[in-house]
N, CA, C and O of each residue as an XYZ file, in Angstrom:
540
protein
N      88.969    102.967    119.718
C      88.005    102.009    119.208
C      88.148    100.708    119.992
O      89.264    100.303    120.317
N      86.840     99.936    120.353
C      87.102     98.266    120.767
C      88.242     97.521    119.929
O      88.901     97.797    118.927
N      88.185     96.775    120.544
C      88.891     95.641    119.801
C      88.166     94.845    119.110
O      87.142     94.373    119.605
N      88.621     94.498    117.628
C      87.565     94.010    116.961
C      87.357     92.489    117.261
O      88.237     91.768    117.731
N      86.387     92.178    117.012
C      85.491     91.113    117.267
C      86.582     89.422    116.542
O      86.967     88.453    117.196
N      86.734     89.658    115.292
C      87.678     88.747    114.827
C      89.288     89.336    114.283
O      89.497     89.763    113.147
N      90.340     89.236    115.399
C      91.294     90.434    114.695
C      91.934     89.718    113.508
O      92.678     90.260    112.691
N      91.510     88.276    113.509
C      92.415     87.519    112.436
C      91.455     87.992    110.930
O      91.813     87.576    109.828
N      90.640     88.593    111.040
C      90.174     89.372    109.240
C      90.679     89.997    108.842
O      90.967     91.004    109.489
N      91.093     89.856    107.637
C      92.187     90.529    106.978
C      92.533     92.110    106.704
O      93.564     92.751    106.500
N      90.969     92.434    106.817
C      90.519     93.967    106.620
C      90.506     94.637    107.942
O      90.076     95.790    107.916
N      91.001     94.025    109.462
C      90.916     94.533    110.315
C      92.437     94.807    111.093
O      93.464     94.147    111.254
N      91.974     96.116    111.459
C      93.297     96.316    111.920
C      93.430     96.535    113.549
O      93.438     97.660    114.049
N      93.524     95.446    114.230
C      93.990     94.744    115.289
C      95.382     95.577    116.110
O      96.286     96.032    115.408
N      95.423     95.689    117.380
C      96.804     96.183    117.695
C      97.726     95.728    117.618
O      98.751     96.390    117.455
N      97.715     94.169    117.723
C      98.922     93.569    116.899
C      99.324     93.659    115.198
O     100.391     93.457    114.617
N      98.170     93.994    114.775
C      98.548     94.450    113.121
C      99.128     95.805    113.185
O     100.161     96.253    112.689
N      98.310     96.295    113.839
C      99.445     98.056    113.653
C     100.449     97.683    114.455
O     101.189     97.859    113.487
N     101.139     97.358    115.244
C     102.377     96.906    116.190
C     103.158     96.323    114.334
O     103.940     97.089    113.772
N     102.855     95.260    113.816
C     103.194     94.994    112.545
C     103.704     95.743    111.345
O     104.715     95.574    110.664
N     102.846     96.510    111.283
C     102.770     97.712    110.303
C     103.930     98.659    110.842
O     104.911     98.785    110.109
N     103.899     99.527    112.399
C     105.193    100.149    113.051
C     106.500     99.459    112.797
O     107.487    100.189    112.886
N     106.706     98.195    112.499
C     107.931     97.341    112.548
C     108.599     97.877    111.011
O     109.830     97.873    110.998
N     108.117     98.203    110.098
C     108.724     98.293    108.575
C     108.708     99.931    108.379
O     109.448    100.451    107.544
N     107.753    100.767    109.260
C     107.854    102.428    109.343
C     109.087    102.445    109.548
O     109.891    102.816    108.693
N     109.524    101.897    111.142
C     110.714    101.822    111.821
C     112.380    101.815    111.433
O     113.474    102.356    111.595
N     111.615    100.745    110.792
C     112.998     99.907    109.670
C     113.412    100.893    108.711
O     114.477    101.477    108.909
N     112.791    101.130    107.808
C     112.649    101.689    106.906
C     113.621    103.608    106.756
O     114.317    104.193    105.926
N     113.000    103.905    108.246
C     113.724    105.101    108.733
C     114.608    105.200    109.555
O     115.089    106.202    110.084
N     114.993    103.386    109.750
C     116.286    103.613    110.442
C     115.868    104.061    112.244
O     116.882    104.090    112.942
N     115.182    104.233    112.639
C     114.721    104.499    114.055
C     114.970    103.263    114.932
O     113.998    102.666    115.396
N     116.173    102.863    115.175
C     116.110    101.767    115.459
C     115.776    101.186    116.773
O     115.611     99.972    116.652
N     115.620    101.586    117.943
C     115.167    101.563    118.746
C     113.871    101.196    118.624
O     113.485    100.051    118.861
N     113.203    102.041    118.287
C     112.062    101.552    118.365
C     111.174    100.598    116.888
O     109.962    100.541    116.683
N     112.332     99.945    116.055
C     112.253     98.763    115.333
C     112.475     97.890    115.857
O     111.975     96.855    115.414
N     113.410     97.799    117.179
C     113.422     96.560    117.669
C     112.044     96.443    118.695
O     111.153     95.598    118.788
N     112.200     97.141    119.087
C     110.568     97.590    120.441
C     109.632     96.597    119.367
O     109.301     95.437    119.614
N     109.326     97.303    118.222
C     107.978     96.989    117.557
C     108.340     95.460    117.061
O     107.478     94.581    117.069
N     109.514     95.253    116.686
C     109.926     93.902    116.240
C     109.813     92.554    117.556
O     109.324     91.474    117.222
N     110.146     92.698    118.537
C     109.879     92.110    119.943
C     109.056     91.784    120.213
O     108.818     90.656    120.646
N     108.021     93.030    119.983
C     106.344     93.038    120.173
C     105.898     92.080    119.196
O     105.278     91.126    119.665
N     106.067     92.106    117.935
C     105.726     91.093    116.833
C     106.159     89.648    117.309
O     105.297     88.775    117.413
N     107.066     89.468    117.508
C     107.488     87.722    117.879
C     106.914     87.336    118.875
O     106.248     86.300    118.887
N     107.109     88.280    120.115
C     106.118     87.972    121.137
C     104.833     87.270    121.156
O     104.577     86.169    121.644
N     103.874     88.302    120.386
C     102.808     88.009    120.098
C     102.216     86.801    119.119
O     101.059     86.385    119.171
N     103.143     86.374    118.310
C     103.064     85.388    116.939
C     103.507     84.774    117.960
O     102.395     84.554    118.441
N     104.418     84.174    118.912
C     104.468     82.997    119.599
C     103.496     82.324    120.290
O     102.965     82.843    121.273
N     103.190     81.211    119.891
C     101.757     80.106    120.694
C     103.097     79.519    121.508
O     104.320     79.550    121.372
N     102.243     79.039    122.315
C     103.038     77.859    123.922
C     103.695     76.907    123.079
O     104.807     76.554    123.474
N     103.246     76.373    121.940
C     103.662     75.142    121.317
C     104.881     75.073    120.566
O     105.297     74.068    119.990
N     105.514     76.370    120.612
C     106.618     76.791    119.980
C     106.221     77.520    118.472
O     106.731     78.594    118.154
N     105.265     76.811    117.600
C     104.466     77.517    116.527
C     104.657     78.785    116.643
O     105.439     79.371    117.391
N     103.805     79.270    115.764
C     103.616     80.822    114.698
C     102.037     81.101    114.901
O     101.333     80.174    114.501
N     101.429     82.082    115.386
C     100.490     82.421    115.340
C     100.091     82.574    113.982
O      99.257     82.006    113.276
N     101.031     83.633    113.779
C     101.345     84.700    112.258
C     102.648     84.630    111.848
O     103.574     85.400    112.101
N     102.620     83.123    110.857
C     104.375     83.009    110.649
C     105.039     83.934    109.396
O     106.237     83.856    109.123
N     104.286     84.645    108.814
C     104.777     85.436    107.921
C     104.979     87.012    108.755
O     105.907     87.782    108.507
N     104.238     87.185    109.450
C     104.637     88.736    110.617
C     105.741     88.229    111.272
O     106.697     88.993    111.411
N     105.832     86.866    111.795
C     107.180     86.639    112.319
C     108.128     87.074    111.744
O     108.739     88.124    111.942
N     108.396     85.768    110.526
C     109.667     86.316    109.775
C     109.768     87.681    109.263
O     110.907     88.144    109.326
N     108.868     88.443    108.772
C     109.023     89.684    108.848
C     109.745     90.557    109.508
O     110.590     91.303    109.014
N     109.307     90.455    111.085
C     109.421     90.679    112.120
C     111.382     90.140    112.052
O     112.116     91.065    111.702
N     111.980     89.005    112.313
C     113.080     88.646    112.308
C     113.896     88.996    111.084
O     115.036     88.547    110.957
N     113.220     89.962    109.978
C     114.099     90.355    109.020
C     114.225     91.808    109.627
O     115.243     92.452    109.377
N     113.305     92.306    110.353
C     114.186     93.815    110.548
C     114.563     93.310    111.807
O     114.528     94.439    112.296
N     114.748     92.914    112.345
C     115.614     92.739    113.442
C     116.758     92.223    112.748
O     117.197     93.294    112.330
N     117.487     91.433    112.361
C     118.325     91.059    111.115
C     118.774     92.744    110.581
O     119.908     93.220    110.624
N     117.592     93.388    110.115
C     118.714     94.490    109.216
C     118.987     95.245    110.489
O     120.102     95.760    110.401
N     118.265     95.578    111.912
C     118.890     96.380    113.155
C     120.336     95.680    113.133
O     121.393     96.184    112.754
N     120.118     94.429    113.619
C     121.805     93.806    113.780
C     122.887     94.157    112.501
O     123.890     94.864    112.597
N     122.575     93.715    111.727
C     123.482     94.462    110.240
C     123.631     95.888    110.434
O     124.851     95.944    110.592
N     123.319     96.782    110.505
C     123.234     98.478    110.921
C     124.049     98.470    111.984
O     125.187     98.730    111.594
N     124.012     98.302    113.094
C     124.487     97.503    113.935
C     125.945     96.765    114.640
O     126.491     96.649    115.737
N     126.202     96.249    112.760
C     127.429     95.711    112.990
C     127.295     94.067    113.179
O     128.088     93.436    112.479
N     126.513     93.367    113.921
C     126.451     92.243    114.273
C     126.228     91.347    113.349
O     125.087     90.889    113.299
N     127.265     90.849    112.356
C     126.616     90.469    111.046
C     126.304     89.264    110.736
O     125.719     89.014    109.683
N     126.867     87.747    112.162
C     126.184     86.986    113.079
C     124.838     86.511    113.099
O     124.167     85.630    112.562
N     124.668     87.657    114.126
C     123.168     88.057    114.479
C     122.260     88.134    113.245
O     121.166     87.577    113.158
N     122.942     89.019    112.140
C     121.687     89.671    111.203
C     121.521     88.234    110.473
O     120.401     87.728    110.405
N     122.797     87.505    109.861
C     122.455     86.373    108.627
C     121.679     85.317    110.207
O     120.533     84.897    110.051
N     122.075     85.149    110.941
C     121.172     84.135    111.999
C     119.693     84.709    111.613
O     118.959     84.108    110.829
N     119.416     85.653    112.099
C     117.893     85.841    112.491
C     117.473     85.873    110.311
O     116.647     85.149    109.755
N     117.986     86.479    109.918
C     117.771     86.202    108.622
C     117.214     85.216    107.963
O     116.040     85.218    107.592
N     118.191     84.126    107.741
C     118.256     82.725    107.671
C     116.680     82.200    108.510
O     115.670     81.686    108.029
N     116.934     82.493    109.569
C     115.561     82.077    110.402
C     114.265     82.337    109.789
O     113.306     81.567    109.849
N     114.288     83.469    109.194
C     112.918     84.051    108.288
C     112.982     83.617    107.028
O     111.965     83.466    106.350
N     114.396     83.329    106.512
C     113.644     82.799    104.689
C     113.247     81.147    104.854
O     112.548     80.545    104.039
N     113.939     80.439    106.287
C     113.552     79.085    106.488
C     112.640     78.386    106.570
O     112.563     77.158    106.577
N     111.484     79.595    106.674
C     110.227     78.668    107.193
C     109.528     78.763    106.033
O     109.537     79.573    105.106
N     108.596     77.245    106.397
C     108.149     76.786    104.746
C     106.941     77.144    104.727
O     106.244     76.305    104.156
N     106.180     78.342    105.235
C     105.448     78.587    104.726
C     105.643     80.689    104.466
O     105.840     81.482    105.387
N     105.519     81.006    103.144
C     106.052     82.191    103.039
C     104.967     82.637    101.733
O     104.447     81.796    100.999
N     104.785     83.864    101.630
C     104.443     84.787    100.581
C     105.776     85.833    100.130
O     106.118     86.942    100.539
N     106.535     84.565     98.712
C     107.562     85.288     98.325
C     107.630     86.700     98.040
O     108.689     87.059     98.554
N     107.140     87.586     97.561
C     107.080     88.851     96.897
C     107.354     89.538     98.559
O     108.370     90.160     98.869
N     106.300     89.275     99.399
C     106.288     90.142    100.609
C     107.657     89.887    101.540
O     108.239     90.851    102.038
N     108.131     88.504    101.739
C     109.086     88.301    102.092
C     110.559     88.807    101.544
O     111.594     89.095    102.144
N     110.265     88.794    100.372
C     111.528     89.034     99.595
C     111.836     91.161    100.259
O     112.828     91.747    100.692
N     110.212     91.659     99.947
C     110.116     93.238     99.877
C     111.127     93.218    101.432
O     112.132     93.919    101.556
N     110.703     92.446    102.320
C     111.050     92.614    103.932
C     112.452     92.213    104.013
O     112.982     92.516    105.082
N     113.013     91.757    103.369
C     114.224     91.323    103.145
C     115.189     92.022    102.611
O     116.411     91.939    102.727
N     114.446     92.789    101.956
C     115.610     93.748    101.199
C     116.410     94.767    101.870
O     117.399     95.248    101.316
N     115.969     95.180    103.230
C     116.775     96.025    103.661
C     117.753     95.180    104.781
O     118.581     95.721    105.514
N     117.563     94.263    104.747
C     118.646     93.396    105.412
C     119.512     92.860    104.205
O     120.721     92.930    104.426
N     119.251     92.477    103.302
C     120.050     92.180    102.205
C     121.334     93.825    101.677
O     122.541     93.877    101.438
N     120.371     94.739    101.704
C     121.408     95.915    101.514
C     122.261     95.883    102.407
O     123.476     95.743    102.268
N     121.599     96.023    103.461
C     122.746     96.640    104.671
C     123.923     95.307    104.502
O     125.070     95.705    104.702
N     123.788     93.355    104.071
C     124.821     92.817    103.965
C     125.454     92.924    102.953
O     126.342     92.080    102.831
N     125.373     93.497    102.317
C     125.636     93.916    100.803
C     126.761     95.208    100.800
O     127.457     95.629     99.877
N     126.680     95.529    101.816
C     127.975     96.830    102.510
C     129.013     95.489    102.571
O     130.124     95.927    102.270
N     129.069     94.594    102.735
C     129.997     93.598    103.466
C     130.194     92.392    102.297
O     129.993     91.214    102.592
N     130.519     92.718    101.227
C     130.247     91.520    100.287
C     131.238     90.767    100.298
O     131.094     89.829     99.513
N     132.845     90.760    101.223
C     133.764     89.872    101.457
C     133.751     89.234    102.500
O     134.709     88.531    102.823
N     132.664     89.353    103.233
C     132.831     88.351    104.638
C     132.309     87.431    104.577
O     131.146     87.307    104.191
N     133.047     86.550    104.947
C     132.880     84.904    104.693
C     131.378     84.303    105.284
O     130.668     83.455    104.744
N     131.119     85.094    106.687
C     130.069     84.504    106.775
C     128.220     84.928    106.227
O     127.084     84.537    106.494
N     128.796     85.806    105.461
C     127.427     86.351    104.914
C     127.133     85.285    103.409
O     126.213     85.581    102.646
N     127.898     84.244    103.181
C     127.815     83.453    102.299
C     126.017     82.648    102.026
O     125.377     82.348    101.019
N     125.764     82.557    103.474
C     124.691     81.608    103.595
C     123.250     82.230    103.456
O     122.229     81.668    103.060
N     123.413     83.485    103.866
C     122.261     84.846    103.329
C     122.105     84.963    101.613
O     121.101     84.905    100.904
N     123.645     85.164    101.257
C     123.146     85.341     99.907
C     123.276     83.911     98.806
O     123.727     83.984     97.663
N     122.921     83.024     99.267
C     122.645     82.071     98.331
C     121.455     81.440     98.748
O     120.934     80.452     98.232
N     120.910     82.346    100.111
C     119.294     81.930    100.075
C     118.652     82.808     99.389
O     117.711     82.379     98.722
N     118.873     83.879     99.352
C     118.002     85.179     99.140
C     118.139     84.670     97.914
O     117.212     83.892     97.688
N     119.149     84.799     96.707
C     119.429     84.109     95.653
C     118.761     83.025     95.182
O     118.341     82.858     94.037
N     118.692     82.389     95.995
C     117.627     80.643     95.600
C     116.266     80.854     95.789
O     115.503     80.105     95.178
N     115.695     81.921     96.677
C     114.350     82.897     96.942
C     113.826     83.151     95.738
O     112.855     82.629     95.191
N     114.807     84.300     95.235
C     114.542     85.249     93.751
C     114.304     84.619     93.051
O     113.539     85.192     92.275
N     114.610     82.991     92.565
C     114.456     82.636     91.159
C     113.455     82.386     90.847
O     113.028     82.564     89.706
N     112.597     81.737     92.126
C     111.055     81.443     91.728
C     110.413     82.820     90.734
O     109.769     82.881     89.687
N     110.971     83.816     91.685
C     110.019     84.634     91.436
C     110.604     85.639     90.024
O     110.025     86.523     89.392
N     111.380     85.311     89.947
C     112.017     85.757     88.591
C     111.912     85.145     87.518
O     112.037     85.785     86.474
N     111.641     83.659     87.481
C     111.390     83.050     86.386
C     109.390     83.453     86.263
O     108.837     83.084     85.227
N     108.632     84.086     87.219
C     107.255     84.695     87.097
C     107.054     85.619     86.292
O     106.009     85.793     85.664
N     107.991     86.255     86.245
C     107.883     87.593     85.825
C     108.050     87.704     84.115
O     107.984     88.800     83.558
């Protein structure tokens, strides 16, 4: 099919939206190779010259499975860094963020005595309450 005319409509699915969509298949099944491929592709593309977010919620998305690759991984550094990086930015759709988060939160959750996973879980933690006091 062309490329659609406006890919930023919500109902359209753009090759950077399916590149998006591949990033959480990926994750999800552990294929990790090609979660990071599709995750790369996502930041890539959400990066403007200006340093900005095209699509700052596909970003952080995007930097939470890369986050749970590094946690899987071992790199547990890497995972609360790029982590941290995605619950930081102030503009977010909690529920979706939180869903994208969760498999980086499990995989640190194997590790609940290491000192430096402290700063992951008292964001993710300070995340949840909004949305727990919703419910």
């Amino acid at each position: 099919m062309p490329a659609p005319g406006n890919p930023d409509h919500h109902f359209v699915i753009d090759p950077a939206k399916a590149d998006f969509c591949a990033v959480d298949v990926y994750r999800t099944l552990d294929v990790r190779d090609a979660a990071t491929e599709f995750a790369h592709r996502v930041l890539d593309c959400c990066a403007l010259s200006d340093g900005a977010a095209r699509a700052p919620m596909r970003r952080n998305e995007a930097k939470l499975t890369s986050g749970a690759i590094a946690a899987r991984n071992g790199d547990l550094d890497e995972a609360v860094g790029r982590g941290l990086g995605a619950l930081s930015d102030s503009r977010k759709c909690l529920p979706s963020l939180l869903a994208a988060a969760a498999d980086l939160d499990a995989e640190l959750r194997e590790h609940p005595r290491d000192p430096v996973l402290a700063p992951w879980f008292e964001a993710v933690s300070a995340l949840r309450g909004p949305v727990a006091l919703g419910s």
